[in-house]
VMD Tcl script that draws the C-alpha trace (Angstrom):
set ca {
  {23.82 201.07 53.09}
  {27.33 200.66 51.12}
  {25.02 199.66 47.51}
  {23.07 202.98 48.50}
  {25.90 205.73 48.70}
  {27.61 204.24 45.59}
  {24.79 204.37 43.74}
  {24.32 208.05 45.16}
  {27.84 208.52 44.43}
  {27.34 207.51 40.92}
  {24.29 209.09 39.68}
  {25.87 212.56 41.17}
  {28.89 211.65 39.07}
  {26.75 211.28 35.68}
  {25.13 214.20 36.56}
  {27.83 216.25 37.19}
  {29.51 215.11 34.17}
  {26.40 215.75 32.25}
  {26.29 219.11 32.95}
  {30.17 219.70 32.76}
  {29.84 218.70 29.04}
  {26.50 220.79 28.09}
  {28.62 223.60 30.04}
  {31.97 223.23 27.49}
  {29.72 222.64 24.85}
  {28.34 226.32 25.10}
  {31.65 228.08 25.99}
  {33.65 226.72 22.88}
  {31.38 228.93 20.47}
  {30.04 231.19 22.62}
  {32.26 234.58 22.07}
  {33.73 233.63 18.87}
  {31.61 235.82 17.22}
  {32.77 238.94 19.07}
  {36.30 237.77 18.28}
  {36.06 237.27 14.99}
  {33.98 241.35 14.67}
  {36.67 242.97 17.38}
  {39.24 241.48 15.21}
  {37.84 243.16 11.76}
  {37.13 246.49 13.22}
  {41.32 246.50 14.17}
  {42.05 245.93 11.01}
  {39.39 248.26 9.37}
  {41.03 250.70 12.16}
  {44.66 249.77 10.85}
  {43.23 250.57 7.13}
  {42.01 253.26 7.64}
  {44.74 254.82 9.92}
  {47.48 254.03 6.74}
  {45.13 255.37 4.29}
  {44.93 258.61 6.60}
  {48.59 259.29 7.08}
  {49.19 258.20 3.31}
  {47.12 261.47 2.03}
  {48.40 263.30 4.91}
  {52.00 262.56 4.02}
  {50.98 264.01 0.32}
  {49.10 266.64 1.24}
  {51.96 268.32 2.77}
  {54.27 267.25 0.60}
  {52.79 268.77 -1.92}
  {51.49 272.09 -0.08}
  {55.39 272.17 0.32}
  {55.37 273.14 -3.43}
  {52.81 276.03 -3.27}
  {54.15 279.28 -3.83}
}
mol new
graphics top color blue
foreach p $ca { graphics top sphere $p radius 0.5 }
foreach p [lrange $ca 0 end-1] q [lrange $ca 1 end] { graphics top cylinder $p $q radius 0.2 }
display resetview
């Protein structure tokens, strides 16, 4: 009866194991895509917002100048 729950023991071990590794397998990469596109669009956003206040900041400094 003692052989029988180790071996029970065992094969629920492996398995477990098995599917803790096929688990962290997909969860490194899965994600990094999104990342990696959330992370451009800030910094298209954070472009974009310095060209904006760039040709603000000389658009009124130089409708200071109309007469």
């Amino acid at each position: 009866m003692l052989k029988l729950f180790i071996a029970l023991q065992l094969t629920v071990l492996t398995v477990r194991d098995a599917l803790e590794d096929r688990a962290r397998i997909q969860r490194d990469e899965r994600g990094s895509v999104t990342i990696q596109e959330v992370l451009w669009a800030v910094a298209a956003i954070a472009i974009v917002g310095i060209v904006v206040a760039a040709i603000r900041a000389f658009v009124t400094s130089e409708s200071g100048k109309i007469k």
